[in-house]
C-alpha positions as CSV (number, residue, x, y, z in Angstrom):
1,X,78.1,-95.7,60.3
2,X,79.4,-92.8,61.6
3,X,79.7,-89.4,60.5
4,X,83.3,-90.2,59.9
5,X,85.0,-87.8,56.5
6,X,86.4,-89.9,53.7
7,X,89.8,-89.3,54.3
8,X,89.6,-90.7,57.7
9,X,86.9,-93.6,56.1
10,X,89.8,-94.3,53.7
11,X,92.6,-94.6,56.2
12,X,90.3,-96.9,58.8
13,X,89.8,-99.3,55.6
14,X,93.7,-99.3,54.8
15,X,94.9,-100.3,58.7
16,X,92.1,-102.4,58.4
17,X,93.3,-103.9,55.3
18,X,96.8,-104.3,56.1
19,X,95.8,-106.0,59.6
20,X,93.3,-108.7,58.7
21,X,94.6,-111.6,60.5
22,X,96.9,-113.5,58.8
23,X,99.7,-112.4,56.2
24,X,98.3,-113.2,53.1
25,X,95.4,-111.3,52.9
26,X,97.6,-108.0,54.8
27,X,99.5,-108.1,52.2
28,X,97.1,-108.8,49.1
29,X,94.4,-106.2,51.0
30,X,96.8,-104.1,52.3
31,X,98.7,-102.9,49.4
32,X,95.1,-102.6,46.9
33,X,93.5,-100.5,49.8
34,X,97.2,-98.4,50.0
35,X,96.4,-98.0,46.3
36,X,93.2,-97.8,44.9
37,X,90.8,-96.8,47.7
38,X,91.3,-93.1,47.3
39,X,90.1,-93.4,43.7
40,X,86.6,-95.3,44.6
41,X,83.6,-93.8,44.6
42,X,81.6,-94.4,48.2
43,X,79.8,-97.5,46.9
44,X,82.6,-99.4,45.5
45,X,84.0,-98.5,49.2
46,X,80.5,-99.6,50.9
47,X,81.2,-102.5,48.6
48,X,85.0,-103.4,49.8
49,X,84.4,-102.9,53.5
50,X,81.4,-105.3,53.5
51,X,84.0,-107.9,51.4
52,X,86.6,-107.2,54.0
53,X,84.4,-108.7,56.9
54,X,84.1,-112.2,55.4
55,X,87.0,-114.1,57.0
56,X,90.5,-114.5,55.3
57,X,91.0,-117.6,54.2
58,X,87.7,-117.1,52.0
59,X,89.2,-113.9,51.0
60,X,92.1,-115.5,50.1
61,X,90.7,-118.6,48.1
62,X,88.5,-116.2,46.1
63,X,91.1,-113.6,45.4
64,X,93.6,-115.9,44.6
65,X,91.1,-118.0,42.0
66,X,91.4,-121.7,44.3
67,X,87.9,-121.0,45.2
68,X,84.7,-119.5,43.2
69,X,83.7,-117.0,44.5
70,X,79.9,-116.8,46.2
71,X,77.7,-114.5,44.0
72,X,77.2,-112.3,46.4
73,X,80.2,-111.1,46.6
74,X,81.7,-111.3,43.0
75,X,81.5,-107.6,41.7
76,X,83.4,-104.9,40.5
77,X,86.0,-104.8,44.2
78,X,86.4,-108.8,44.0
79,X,87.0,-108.3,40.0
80,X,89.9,-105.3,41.0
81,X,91.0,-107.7,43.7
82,X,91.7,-110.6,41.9
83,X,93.4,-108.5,39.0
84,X,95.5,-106.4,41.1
85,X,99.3,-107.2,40.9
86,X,101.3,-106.1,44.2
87,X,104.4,-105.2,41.9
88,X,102.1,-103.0,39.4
């Protein structure tokens, strides 16, 4: 990683977020990034941006509950994610 700050960590994980590849997940991702990644502490951020390189429709499945999600990756950011209302 570099020796990026954490504002600039936070807004690279938000673009990242809201451009993942298909609409879906930019718009699930996008908006809880836009709204709770500010508030994390670094390793619930460590935590989302090693969730955020699995590919979308995964993400998808799992945040949307049509899929288990793999143990590996259900902690506390897939437990916010799959909580998270867009219209909250």
């Amino acid at each position: 990683m570099t020796d990026e700050t954490h504002d600039i960590r936070i807004k690279r994980l938000i673009y990242r977020s809201r451009y993942t590849g298909t609409k879906e997940t930019d718009i699930l991702l996008g908006s809880f990034a836009a709204r709770h990644l500010a508030e994390l502490e670094e390793s619930l951020l460590d935590e989302y941006e090693a969730l955020i390189e699995n590919s979308d429709p995964d993400l998808y499945m799992w945040m949307s509950g049509r899929k288990p999600v793999p143990a590996e990756w259900d902690g506390e950011i897939m437990r916010l994610l799959k909580t998270f209302k867009i219209d909250d």
